[in-house]
Backbone as a ProteinNet text record, in pm:
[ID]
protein_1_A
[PRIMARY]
XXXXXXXXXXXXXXXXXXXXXXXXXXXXXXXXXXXXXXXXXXXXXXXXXXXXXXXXXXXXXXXXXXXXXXXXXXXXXXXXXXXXXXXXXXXXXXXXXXXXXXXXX
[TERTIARY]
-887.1	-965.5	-869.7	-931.4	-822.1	-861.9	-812	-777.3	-866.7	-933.6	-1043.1	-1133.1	-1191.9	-1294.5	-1352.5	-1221.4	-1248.5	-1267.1	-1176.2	-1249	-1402.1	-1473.6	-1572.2	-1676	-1676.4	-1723.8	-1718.7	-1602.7	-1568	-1674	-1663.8	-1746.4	-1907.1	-1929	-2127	-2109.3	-2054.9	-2068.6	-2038.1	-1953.2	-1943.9	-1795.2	-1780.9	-1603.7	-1515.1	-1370.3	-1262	-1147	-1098.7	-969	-863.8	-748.3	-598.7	-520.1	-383	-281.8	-177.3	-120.5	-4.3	117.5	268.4	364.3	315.6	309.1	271	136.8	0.3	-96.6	-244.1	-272.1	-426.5	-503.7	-574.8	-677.2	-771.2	-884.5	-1014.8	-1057.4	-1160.2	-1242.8	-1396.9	-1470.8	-1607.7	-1646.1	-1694	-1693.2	-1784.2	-1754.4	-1788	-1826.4	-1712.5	-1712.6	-1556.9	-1585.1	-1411.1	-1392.8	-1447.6	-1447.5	-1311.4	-1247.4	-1106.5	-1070.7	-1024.1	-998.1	-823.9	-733.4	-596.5	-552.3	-519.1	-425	-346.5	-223.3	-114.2	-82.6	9	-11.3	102	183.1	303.7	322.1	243.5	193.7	63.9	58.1	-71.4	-151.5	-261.6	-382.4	-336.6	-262.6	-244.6	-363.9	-449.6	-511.1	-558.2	-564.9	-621.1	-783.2	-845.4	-955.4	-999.9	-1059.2	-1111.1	-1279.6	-1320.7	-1477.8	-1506.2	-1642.3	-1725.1	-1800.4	-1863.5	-1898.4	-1967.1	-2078.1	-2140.3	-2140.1	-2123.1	-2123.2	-2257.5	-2341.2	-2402.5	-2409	-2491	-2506	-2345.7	-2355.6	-2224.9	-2125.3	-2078.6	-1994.6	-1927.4	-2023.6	-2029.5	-1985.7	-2044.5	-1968.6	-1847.4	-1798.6	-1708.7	-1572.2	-1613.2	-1510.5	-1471.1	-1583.7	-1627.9	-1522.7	-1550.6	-1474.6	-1267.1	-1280.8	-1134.3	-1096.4	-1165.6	-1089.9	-1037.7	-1152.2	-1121.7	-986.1	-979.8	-855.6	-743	-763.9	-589.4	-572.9	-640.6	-677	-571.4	-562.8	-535.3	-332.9	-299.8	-201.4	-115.3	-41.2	9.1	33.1	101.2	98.9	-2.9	-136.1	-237.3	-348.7	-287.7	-399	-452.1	-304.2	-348.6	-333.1	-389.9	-460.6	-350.9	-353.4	-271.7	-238.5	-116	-62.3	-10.3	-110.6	-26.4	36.3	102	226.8	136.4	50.9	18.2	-77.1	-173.7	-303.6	-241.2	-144.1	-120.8	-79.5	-168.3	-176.5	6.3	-8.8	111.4	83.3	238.8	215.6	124.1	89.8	17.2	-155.4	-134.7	-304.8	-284.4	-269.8	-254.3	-286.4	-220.3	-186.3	-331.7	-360.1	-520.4	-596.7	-612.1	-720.8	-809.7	-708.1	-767.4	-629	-670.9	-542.7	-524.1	-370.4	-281.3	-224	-262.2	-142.1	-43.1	-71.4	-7.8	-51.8	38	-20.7	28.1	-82.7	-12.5	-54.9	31.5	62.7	89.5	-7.8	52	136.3	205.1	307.6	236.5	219.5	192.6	331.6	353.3	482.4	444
4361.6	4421	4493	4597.7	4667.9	4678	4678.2	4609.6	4741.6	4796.5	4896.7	4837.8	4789.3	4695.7	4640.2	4565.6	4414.3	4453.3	4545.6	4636.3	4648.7	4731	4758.9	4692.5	4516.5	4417.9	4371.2	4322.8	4255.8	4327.2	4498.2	4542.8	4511	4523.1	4526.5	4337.2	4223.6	4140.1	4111.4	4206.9	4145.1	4069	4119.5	4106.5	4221.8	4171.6	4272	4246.3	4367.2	4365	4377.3	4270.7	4322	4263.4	4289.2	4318.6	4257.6	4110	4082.3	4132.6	4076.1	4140	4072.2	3959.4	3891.6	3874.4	3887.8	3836.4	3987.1	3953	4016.8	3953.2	3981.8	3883.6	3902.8	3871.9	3910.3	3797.9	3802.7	3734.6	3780.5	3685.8	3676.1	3754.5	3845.2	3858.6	3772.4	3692.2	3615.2	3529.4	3467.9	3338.4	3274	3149.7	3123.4	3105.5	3196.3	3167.7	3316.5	3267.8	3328.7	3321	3405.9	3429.9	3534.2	3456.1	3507.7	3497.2	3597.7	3637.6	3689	3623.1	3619.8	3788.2	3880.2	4021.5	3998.1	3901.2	3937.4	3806.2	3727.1	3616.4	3613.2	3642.5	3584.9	3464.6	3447.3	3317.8	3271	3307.8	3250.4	3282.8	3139.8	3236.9	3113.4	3136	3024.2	3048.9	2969.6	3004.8	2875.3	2926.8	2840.4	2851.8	2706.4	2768.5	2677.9	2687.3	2615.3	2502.6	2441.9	2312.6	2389.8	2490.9	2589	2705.3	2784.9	2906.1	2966.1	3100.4	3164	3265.1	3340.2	3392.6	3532.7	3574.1	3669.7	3598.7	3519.9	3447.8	3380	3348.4	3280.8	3437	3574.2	3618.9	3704.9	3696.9	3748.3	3608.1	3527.1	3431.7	3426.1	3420.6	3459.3	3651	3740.3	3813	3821	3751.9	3716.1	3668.8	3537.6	3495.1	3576.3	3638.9	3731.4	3816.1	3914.7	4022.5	3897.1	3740.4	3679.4	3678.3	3641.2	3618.7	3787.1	3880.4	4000.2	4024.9	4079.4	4056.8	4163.2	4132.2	4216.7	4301	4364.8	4514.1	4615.2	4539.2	4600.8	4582.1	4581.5	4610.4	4697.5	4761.5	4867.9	5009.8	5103.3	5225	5269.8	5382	5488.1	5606.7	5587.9	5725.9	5802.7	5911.7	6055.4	6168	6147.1	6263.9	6395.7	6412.1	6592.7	6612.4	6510.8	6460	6460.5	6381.1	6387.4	6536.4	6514.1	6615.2	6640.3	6776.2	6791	6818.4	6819.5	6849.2	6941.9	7069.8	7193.8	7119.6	7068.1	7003.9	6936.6	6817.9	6706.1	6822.3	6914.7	6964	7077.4	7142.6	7261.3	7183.9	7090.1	6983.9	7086.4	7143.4	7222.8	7212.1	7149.2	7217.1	7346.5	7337.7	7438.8	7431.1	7537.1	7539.1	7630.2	7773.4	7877.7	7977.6	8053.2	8116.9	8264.3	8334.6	8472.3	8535.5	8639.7	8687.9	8854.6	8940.2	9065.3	9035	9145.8	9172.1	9336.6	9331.3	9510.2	9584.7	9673	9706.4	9820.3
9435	9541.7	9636.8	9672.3	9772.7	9897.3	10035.1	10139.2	10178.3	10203.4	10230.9	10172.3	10085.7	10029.1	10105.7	10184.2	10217.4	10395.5	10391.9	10572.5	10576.2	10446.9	10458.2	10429.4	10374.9	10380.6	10463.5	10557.5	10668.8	10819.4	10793.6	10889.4	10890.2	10806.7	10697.8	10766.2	10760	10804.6	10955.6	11020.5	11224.4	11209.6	11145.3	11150.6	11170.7	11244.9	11324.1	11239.7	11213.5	11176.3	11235	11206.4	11278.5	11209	11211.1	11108.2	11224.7	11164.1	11198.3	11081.4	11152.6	11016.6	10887.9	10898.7	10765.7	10695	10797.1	10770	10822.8	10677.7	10750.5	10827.4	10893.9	11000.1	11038.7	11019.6	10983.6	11082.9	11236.2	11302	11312.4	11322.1	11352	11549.3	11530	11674.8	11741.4	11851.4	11942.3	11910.6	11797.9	11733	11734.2	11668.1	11639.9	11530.3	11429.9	11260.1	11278.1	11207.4	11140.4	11010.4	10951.9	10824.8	10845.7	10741.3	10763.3	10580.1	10576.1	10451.2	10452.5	10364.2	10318.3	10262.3	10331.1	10315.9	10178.1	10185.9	10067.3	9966	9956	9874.4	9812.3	9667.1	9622.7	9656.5	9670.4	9694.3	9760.1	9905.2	10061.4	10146.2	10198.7	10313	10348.5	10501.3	10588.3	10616.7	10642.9	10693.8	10801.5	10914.6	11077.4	11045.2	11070.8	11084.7	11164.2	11265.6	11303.1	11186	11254.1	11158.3	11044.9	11069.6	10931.2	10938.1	10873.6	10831	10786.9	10799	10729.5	10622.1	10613.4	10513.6	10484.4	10607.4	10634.5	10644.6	10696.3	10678.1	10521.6	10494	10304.7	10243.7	10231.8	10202.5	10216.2	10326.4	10377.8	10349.1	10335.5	10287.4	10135	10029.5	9932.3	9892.5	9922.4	9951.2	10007.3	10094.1	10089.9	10046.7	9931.1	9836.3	9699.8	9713.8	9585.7	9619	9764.1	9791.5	9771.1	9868.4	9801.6	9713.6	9542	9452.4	9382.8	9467.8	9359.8	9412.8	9334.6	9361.6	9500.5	9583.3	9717.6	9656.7	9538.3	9463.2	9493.5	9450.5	9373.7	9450.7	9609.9	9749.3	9792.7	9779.8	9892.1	9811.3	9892.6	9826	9724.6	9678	9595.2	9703.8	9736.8	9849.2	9747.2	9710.4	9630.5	9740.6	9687.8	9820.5	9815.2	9693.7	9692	9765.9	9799.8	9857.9	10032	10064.3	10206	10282.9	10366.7	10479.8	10553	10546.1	10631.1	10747.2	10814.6	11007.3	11042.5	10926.5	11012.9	10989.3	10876.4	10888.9	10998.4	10993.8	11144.7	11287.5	11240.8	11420.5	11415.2	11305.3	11304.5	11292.7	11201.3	11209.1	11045.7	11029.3	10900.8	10782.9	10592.1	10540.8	10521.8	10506.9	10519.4	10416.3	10304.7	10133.7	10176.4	10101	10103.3	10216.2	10266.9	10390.7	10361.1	10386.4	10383.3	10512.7	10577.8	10682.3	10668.8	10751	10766	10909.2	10885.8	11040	11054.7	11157.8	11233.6	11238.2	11185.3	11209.7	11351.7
[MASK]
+++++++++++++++++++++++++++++++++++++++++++++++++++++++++++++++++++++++++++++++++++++++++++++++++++++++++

C-alpha cells in the first residue's frame, strides 16, 4: 500500500496526518485514538485507543495494518525525474518544455 492510499483513507475516516523523523502518525480528530508507523521498519506500529472503537476507526486501523505490513521500499510514490516540474513551472504556475522566442531586432 502506498502512503497516499493510506492519506486518503485516513481523510474519508476524520483522521490527521503528521510525519515525525521516524514515524507516520495518523490521529482521530478530537479524540485520543492514535495510530504510529514505523517509516523504516516493516510491521512496526503502535496503536492508542479509547476503550472502543467504531466503524472508521476499525477501518482505518485495519488499513494501517496493511501499509506496515508492505515493505518501507514499496511506500512511497514513484518520483520520475521527467514528470517533475521545474523552477519555471513552480514559479508560472504553468509547464514549461521547449520555449521559442522572437527578438525584435
Amino acid at each position: 500500500m502506498k502512503i497516499s492510499e493510506l492519506k486518503r483513507i485516513a481523510d474519508e475516516n476524520n483522521y490527521e496526518y503528521w510525519e515525525l523523523e521516524y514515524l507516520h502518525v495518523f490521529t482521530k480528530k478530537y479524540t485520543n485514538y492514535f495510530i504510529s508507523i514505523s517509516k523504516n521498519k516493516e510491521k512496526r506500529i503502535w496503536v492508542k485507543t479509547p476503550m472502543m472503537c467504531d466503524d472508521k476507526d476499525f477501518y482505518m486501523t485495519k488499513a494501517a495494518v496493511k501499509f506496515a505490513d508492505t515493505p518501507p521500499e514499496d511506500r512511497e510514490e514513484e518520483k520520475d525525474k521527467e514528470n517533475r516540474p521545474n523552477w519555471m513551472t513552480r514559479w508560472l504556475g504553468e509547464p514549461v518544455r521547449d520555449c521559442e522566442v522572437e527578438v525584435e531586432e
